[in-house]
N, C-alpha and C positions, 0 to 999 in steps of 0.2 A: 441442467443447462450446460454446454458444452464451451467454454472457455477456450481464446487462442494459446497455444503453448509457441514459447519461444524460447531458444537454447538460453541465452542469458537470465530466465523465470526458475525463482526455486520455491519451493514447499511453503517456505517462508514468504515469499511474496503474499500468495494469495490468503497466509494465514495475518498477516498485518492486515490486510486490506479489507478482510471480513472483518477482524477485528474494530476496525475502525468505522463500518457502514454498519455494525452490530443491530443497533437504535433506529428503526426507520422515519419515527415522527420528530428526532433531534440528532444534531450534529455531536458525534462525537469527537472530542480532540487529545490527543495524550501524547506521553513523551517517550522514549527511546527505553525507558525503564519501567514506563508503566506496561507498556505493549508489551515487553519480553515480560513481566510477569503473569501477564493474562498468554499468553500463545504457548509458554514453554522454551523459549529459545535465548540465549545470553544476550545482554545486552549491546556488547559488542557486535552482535551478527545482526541483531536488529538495527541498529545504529547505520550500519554497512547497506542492508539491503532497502534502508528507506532511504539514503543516497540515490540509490541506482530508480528506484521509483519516484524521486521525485524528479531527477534529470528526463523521463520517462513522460510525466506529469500525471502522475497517478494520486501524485499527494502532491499535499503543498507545506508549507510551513504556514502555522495561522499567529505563530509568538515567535521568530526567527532567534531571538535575543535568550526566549525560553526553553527552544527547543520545541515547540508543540507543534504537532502535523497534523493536519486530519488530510479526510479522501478528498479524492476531486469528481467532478462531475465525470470525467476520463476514464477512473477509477471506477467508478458507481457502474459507467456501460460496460470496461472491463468485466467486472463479476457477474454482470445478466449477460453475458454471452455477445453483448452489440458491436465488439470489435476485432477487426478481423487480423489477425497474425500477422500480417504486412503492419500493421499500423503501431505494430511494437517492437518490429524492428530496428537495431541499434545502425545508422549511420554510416 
């Protein structure tokens, strides 16, 4: 399935975001530390790039207080291919 690419999107984008739609009959939800231990990437960078997804609305915060994010439905057409490159363009 062919995914938009857009210059502000890194490697790590789409690996949180699988990360987090993993489960298809439950939601999964985790924190900036659990996601970097499951992907491979530091916590800081994770931290960084579900900023930028969530400004995006790709994610959301589900605990704001706790840090917990899960996917968005935005997110979910993102990874089947349902949105088109213009629509993730920044501004």
């Amino acid at each position: 399935m062919r995914r938009p690419r857009v210059p502000w999107m890194t490697n790590a984008d789409d690996r949180i975001l699988e990360f987090l739609q993993n489960d298809p009959n439950r939601e999964i939800v985790a924190t900036p530390r659990v996601i970097a231990e499951n992907i491979d990437f530091n916590r800081g960078y994770v931290t960084q790039r579900l900023s930028e997804l969530l400004e995006q609305g790709l994610v959301e915060y589900r605990d704001k207080d706790s840090g917990i994010y899960a996917i968005t439905e935005r997110g979910r057409a993102y990874l089947d291919g349902e949105l088109n490159a213009d629509e993730l363009e920044r501004d």
